[in-house]
N, C-alpha and C positions, 0 to 999 in steps of 0.2 A: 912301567908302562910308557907306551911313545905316544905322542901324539899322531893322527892320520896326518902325513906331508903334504898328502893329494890337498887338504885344505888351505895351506902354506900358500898365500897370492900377495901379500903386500912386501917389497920389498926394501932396503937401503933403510932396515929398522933402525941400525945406530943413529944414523942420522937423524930420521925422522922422532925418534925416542926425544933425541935432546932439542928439537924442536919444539915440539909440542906441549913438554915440562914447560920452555920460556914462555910459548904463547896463551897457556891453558891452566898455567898451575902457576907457576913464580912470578912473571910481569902482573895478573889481575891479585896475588896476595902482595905485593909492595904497593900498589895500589891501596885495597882494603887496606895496610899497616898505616899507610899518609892520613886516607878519610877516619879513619877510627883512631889516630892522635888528637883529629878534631870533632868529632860527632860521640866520641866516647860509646860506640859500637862494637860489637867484637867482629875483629877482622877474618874470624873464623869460615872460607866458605866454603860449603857443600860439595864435598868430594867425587858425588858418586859416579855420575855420567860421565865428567874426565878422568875418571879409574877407568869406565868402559874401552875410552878411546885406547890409554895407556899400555891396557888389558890387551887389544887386540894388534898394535906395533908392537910390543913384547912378545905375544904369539905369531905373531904374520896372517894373524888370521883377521877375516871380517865380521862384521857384528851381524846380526838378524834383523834389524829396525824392531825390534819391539819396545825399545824405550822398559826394560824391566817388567814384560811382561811374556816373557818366554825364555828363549835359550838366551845368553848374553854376547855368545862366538858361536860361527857355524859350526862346531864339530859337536854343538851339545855342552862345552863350558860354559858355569856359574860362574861370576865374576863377586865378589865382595871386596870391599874397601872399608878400610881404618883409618881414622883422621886423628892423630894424636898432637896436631900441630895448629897453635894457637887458641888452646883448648881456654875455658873460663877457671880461673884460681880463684884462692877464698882468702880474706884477710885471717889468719891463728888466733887473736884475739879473743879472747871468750866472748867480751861485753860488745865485740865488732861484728865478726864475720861476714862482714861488707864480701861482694864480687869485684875480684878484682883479674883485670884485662891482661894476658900474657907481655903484653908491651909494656907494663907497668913494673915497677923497681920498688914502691911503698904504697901502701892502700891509701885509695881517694878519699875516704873516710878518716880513718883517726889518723894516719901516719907511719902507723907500723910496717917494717921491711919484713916483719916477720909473715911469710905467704906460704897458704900449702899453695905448692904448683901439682896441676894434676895431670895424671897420663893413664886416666882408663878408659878413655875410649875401646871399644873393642868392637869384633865384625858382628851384626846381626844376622842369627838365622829366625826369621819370622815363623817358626814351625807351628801354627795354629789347628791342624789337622793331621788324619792320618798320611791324605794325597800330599801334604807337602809336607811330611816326611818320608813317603814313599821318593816325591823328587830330589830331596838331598839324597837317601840313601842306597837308590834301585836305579830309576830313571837317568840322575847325571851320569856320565864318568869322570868328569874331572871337576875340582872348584881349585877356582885361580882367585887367591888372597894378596891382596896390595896391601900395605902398611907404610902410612905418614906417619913417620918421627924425628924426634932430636936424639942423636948417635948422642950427644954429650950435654944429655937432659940434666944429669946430676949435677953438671960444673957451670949449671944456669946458660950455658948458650944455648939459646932460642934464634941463632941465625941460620946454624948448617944444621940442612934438612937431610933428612934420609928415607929414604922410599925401598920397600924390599917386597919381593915378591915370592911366591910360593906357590907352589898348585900340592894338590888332595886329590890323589886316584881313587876314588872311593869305591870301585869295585874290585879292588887292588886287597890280595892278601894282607898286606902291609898295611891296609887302611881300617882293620874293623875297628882299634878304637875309635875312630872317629864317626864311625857310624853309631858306635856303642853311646859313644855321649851324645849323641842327636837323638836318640832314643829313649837315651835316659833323659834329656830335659824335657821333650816331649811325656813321657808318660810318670816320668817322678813329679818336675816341677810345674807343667803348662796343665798340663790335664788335673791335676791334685788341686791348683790353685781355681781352675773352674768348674769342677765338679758340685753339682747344688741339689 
């Protein structure tokens, strides 16, 4: 599937792309990394509304002002974002299991280097009704997923970040499983878990 061009108005997106990373994503988290060496806060912050911007200089398209409360880009694209960067860790310890801060090297509690570090963050889809799984699965045509991570999560660098992007044609042949598991978490596990 192609996107409509006709929608296509923001231009010079490399540019602006690597702009808006500096001013919106990376200068305010080395920020957060300084005050949360000192205030012991997680420097974790809140991804969703600079995925919006990111979301619509990656498409060239412009947003709808609903602030999350309608289409996300004019053509009708969903936008979701995954923040898997600077997530909260756990000391391993049995007798610990203290929280321990992604900028941390050994837990503030007992001492142990031993840390699970975690990466499950994952995208939410809110499905609480029929209507808004009719809008992921009928209504949208596209959802465009963002993904915050560390390319070289395993070898403990927590500096180089990686941002990856994706869209979901979900009226697209190609897409019914992804309908099918909207479906399914909606009526296997949302619905099963509130029925009373």
């Amino acid at each position: 599937m192609q996107p409509d061009t006709s929608k296509i108005t923001i231009r010079n997106n490399e540019e602006r792309i690597l702009e808006i990373l500096h001013d919106i994503v990376f200068n305010p988290r080395i920020k957060a990394l300084q005050w949360s060496a000192i205030t012991k806060q997680t420097p974790s912050l809140k991804i969703g509304y600079p995925s919006q911007h990111l979301a619509s200089l990656i498409m060239g398209m412009e947003g709808e002002r609903t602030a999350a409360r309608g289409n996300d880009i004019c053509d009708g694209t969903e936008i979701k974002a995954c923040n898997r960067v600077d997530q909260l860790d756990k000391c391993k310890v049995k007798t610990c299991k203290e929280n321990v801060m992604r900028i941390e090297t050994f837990c503030p509690s007992c001492g142990s280097t031993n840390i699970k570090r975690a990466k499950d963050s994952k995208w939410l889809f809110g499905i609480k009704s029929t209507e808004e799984l009719r809008v992921y699965t009928v209504q949208t045509n596209r959802i465009f997923l963002l993904l915050f991570d560390y390319p070289n999560f395993d070898d403990n660098d927590f500096n180089t970040i990686r941002i990856q992007a994706y869209e979901i044609w979900n009226n697209s042949p190609r897409c019914t499983k992804f309908k099918e598991l909207l479906e399914a978490y909606y009526n296997d596990i949302y619905c099963s878990k509130h029925a009373s």
